[in-house]
C-alpha positions as a printed Julia matrix, in Angstrom:
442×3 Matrix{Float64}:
  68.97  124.9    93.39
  71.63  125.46   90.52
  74.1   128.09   90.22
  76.11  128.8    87.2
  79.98  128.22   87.68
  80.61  131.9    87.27
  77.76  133.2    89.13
  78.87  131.03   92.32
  82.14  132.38   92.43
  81.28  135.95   92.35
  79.61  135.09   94.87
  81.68  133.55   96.89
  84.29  136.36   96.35
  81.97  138.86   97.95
  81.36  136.67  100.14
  84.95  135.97  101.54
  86.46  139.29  100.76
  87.65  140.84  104.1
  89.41  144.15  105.17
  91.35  145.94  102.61
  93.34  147.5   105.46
  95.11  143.99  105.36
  96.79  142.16  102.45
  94.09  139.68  101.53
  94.58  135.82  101.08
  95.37  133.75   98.34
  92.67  131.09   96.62
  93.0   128.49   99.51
  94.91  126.28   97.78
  97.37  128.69   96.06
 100.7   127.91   96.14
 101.88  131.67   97.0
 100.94  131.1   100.39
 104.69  130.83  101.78
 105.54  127.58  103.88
 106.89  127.65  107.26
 109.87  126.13  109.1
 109.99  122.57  108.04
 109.59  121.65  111.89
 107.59  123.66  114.57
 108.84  125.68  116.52
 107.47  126.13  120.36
 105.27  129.69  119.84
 106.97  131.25  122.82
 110.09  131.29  120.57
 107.91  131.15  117.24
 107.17  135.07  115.85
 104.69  133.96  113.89
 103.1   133.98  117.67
 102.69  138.01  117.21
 100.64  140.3   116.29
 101.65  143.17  113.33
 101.83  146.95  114.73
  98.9   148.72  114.98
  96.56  145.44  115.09
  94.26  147.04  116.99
  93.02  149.17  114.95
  91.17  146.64  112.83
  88.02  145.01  114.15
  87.66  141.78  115.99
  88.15  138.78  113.34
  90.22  139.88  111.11
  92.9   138.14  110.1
  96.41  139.42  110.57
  98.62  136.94  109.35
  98.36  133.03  107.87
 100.59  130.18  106.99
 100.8   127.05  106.08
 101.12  124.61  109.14
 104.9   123.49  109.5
 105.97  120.23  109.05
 103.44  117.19  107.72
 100.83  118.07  110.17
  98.46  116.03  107.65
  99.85  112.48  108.16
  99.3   113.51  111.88
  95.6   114.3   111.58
  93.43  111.96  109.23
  91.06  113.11  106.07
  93.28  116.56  106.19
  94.55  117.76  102.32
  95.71  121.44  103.86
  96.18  123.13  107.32
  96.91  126.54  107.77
  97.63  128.79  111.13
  95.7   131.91  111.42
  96.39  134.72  113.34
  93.44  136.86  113.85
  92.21  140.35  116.18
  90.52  139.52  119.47
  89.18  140.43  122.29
  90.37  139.94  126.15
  88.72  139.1   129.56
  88.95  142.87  129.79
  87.34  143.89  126.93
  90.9   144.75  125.45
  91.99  144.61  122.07
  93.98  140.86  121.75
  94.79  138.18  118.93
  94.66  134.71  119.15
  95.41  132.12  116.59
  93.44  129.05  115.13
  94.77  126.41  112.76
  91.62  125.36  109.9
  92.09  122.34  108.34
  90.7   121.45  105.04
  88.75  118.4   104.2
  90.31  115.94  101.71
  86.52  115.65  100.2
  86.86  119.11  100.07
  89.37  119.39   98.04
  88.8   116.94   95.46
  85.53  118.59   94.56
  87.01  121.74   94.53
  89.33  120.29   91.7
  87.04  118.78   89.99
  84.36  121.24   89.93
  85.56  124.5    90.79
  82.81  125.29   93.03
  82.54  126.72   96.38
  81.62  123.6    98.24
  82.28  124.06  101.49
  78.99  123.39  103.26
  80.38  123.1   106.94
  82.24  124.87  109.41
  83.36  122.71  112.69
  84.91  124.7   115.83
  86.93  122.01  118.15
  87.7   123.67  121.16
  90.35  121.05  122.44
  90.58  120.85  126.73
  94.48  121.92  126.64
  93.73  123.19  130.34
  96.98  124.55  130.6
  98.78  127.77  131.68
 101.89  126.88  129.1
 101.83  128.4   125.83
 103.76  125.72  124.05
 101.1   123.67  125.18
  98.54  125.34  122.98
  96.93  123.36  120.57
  98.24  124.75  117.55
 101.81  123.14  118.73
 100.13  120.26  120.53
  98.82  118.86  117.45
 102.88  117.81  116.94
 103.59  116.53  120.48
 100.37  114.9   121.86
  99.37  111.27  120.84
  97.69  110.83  117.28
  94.58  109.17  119.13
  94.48  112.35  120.63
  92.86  113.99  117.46
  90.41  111.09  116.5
  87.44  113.67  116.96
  88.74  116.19  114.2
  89.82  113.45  112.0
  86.85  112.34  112.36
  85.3   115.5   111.45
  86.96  115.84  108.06
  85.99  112.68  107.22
  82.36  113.91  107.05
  83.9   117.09  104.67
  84.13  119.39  107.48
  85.87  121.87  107.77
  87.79  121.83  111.35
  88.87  125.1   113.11
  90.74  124.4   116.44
  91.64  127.62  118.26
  94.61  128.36  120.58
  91.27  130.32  122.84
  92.74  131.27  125.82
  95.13  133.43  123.69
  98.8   134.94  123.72
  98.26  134.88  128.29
  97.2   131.59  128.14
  94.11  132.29  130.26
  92.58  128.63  131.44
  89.31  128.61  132.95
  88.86  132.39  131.93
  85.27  132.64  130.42
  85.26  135.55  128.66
  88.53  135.47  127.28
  87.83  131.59  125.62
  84.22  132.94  124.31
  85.78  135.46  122.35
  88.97  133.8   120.61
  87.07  130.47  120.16
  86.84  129.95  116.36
  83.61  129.32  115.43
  81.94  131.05  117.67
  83.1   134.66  117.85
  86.18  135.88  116.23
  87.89  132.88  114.78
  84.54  132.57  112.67
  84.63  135.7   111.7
  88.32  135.27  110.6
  87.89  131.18  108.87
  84.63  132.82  107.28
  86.37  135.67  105.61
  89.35  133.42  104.2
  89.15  132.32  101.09
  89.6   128.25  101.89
  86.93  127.36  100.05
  84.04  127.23  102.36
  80.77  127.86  100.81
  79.1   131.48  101.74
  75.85  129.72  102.96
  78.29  127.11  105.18
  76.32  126.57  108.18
  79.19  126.66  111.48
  78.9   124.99  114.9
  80.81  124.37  117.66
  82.08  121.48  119.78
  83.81  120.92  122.97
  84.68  118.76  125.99
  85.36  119.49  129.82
  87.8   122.7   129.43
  86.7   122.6   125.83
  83.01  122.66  126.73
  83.66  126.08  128.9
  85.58  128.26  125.95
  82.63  126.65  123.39
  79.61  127.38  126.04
  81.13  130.83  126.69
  81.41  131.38  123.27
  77.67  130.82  123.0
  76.6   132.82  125.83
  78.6   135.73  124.63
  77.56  135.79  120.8
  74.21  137.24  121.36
  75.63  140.62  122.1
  79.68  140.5   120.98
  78.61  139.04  117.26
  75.06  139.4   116.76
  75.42  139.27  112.97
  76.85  135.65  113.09
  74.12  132.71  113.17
  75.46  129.6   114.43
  73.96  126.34  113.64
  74.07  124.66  117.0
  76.76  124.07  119.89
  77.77  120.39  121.12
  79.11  120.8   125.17
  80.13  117.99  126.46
  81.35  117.39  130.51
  79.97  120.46  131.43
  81.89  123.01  133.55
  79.3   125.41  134.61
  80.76  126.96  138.0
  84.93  126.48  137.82
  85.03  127.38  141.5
  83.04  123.88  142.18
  85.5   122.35  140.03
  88.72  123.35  142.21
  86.96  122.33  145.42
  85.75  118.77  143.98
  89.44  118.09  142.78
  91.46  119.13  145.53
  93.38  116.09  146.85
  92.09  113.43  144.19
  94.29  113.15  140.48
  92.97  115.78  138.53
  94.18  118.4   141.54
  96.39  119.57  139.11
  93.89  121.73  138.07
  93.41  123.55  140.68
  96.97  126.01  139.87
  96.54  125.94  136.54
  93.43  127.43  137.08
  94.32  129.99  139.49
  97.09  131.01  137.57
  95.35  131.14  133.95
  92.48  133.1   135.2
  94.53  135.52  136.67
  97.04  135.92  134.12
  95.12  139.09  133.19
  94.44  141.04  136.18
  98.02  141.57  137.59
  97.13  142.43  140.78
  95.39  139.14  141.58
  97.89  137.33  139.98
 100.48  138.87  142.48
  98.21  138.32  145.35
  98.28  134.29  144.54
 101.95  134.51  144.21
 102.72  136.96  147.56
 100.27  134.28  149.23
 102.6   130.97  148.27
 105.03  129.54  150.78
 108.82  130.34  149.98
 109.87  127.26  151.44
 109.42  124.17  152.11
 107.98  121.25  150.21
 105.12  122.97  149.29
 106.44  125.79  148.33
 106.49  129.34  145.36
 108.84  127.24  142.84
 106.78  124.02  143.04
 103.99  125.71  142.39
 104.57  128.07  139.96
 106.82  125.66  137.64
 102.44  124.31  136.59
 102.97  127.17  134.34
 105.5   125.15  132.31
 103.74  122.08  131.97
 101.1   120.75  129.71
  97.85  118.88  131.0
  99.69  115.44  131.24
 102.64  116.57  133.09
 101.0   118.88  135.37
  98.15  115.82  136.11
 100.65  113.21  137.04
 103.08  115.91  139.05
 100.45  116.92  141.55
  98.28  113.95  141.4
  96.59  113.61  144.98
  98.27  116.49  146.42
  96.64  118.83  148.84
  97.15  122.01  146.53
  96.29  124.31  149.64
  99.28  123.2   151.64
 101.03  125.61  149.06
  99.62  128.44  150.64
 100.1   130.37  153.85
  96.36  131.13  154.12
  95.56  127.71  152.75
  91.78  127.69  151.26
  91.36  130.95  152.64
  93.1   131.99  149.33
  89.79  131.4   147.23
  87.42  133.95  149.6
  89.77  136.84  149.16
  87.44  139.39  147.3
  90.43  140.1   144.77
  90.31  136.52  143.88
  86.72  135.6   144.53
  85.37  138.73  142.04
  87.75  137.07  139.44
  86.2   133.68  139.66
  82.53  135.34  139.34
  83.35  136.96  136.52
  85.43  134.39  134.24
  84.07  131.43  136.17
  80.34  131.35  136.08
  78.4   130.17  133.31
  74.78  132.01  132.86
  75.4   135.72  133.22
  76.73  137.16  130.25
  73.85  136.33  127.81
  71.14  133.46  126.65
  72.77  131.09  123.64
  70.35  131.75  120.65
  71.42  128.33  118.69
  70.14  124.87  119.75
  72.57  123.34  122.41
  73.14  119.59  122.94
  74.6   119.04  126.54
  75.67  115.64  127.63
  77.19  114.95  131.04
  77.77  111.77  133.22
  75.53  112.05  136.7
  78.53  110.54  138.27
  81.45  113.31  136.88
  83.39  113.92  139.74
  85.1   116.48  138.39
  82.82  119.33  137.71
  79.48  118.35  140.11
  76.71  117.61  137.79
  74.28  119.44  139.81
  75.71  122.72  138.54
  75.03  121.71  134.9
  71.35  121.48  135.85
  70.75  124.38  137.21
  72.53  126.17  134.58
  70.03  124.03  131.76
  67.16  125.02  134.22
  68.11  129.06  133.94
  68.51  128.6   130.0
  65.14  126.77  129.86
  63.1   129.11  132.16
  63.9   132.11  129.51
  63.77  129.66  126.34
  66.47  127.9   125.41
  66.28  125.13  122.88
  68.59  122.73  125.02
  69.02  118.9   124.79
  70.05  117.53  127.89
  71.16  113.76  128.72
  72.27  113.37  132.12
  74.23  109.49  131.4
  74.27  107.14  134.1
  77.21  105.3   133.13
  80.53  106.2   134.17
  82.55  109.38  135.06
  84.08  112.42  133.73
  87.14  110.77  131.14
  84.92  108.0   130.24
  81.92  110.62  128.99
  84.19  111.6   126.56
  84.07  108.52  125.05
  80.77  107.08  125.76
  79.42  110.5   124.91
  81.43  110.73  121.02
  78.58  108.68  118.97
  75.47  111.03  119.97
  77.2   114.14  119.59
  78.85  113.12  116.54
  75.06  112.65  115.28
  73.69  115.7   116.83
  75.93  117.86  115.36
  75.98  116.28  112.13
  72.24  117.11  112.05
  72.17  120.88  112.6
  75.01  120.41  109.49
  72.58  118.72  107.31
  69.32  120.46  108.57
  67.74  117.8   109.69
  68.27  118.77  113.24
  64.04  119.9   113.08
  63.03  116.66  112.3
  65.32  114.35  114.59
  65.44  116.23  117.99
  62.93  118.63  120.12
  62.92  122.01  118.55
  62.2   125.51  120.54
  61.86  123.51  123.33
  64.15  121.89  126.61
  64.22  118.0   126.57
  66.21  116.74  129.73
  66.83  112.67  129.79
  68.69  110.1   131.7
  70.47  108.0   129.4
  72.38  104.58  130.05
  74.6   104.93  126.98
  78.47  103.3   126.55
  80.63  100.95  126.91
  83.2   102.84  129.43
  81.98  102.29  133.17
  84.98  104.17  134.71
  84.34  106.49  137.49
  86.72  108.92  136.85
């Protein structure tokens, strides 16, 4: 269908327009959006990492500030012309008015068409929820982007490659929640808020863009939350499909399966993130840690200033409940245990309305694959439109990879709309697929 030149814009301007209680952007490649600090800064020392006074009296998605990234963050992520950090209302674990920010990237394809036509082109929206599984704020992505390894990124290069656009949200927020649910449902990008925020910018994405989400292991929970909390926190938003790869259904599986083995590392991130906003559980971990000895308070709390890598290879194989006086006892405390129901169970909050594509290895020995199936089975029983493939080659890490190519397709699919006529629709297809080249069991 055709569109005068004119006619398009107007639309997209009504469209895009948001809140007038807030100064509204610039086109998105106007050059009155003022730079930042030539390098980044770390955002617990950044205040750009803030939120303006009286933020909550806007409604969730709005944005409340935006920049350009600092420093070349485009020769660090492929097919990028533009990156911007958005800061953007929220909402907490506790129903709480928050803000979280994202950082959208803009195609290169993107932006030459924009040039040369003047349209609004944008025709998709990609949410990455990266697994930063970490209780440090200067490990959130948004900073990480500058610190990790550039292969760390191939999936969102990737992404603008196809002419996405690429939203990757800081989701567990200002607290740096990890492994709460409902905290990573709402701040993810595409899903809840950040969509509404990237969707109400004027970046040049097109006003019938269709916007999915993707994510893997602790990426797969905020994206899978996300879903299961849309139906009833942003009813008026209509995804296109979620992509949730190394399912973590249950996170309370996931710290007894690690305990001892190298990903225990985990297991006080996790108890520390998920607490991080009820301060009375949070003291009860802390008045329950050892104050000396070699397991002791300092060892254990210094996870909190440590990204994924370092905290991985610091308490790789440890027994993590030698840190406690009550040892596992720790978890079955009801002030903890009520906590871990709440933020850590997948299935409870609501039934995702867009097609899923779920892909998990049978052997992940991280987060027990027979809690993935009976979450699809729950989903399924009231109607989900799930694909499931259960892979039965290799582990947790190497699902990652093996698992890239199909969703890659999947999602590119729902994008295109020919998701109808390449996979099951309004239906539950569960397989066992012997797919990829990386055999690892871990």
């Amino acid at each position: 269908m055709a569109f005068s030149i004119p006619g398009l814009l107007l639309a997209c301007a009504l469209i895009l327009q948001f809140s007038s209680a807030l100064p509204s952007l610039p086109n998105a490649f106007d050059k009155r959006i003022k730079a930042s600090p030539l390098a980044p800064i770390p955002p617990s020392k950044d205040p750009f990492y803030t939120a303006p006074p009286n933020f909550e009296s806007v409604l969730p998605g709005k944005i409340l500030r935006v920049r350009v990234a600092p420093g070349n963050i485009t020769s660090i992520i492929a097919n990028s012309s533009a990156a911007y950090n958005i800061v953007y209302r929220t909402t907490n674990s506790r129903y709480r008015p928050s803000w979280a920010v994202t950082t959208l990237f803009i195609p290169i394809a993107t932006t030459e068409k924009l040039s040369s036509e003047s349209t609004c082109v944008g025709k998709a929206l990609l949410s990455y929820q990266f697994p930063y599984d970490t209780a440090d704020v200067d490990a959130s992505p948004s900073f990480d982007f500058y610190t990790y390894p550039q292969g760390s990124w191939i999936d969102i290069s990737t992404a603008l490659g196809q002419g996405w656009y690429v939203s990757v949200p800081d989701y567990e927020g200002p607290t740096v929640s990890f492994t709460a649910g409902v905290q990573s449902g709402h701040a993810t990008p595409s899903p809840v808020d950040s969509v509404r925020a990237v969707l109400s910018s004027d970046f040049g994405i097109g006003f019938q863009a269709r916007y999915a989400l993707w994510g893997y292991s602790g990426g797969s929970l905020a994206s899978e939350w996300a879903a299961e909390l849309q139906v009833h926190y942003a009813p008026e938003l209509n995804f296109a499909g979620a992509a949730l790869g190394g399912l973590v259904p249950n996170v309370s599986s996931v710290i007894a399966s690690v305990n001892g083995n190298p990903y225990a590392g985990l297991i006080p991130r996790s108890l520390l993130g998920i607490t991080n906003q009820y301060p009375e559980a949070y003291k009860y971990i802390v008045d329950h840690l050892n104050p000396s000895g070699l397991y002791n308070k300092s060892t254990f709390l210094s996870s909190i200033y440590l990204t994924t890598p370092a905290a991985d290879d610091f308490f790789d194989s440890q027994d993590i409940w030698k840190y406690f006086i009550n040892k596992t006892a720790i978890l079955d405390a009801p002030i903890i245990q009520k906590i871990y129901d709440i933020e850590g169970l997948m299935g409870y909050h609501g039934v995702p309305q867009m097609p899923i594509f779920i892909y998990k290895a049978i052997g992940d020995e991280v987060a027990p694959i027979e809690y993935a199936d009976d979450l699809v089975a729950r989903y399924c029983a009231v109607g989900a439109n799930i694909l499931y493939q259960r892979n039965t080659i290799g582990g947790h890490l190497a699902e990652d990879y093996n698992g890239d190519t199909r969703a890659f397709a999947w999602l590119s699919s729902v994008f295109d709309g020919t998701y109808s006529t390449k996979y099951p629709s309004r239906v539950c297809t569960i397989q066992n697929v012997t797919v990829g080249m990386d055999t690892s069991p871990i």
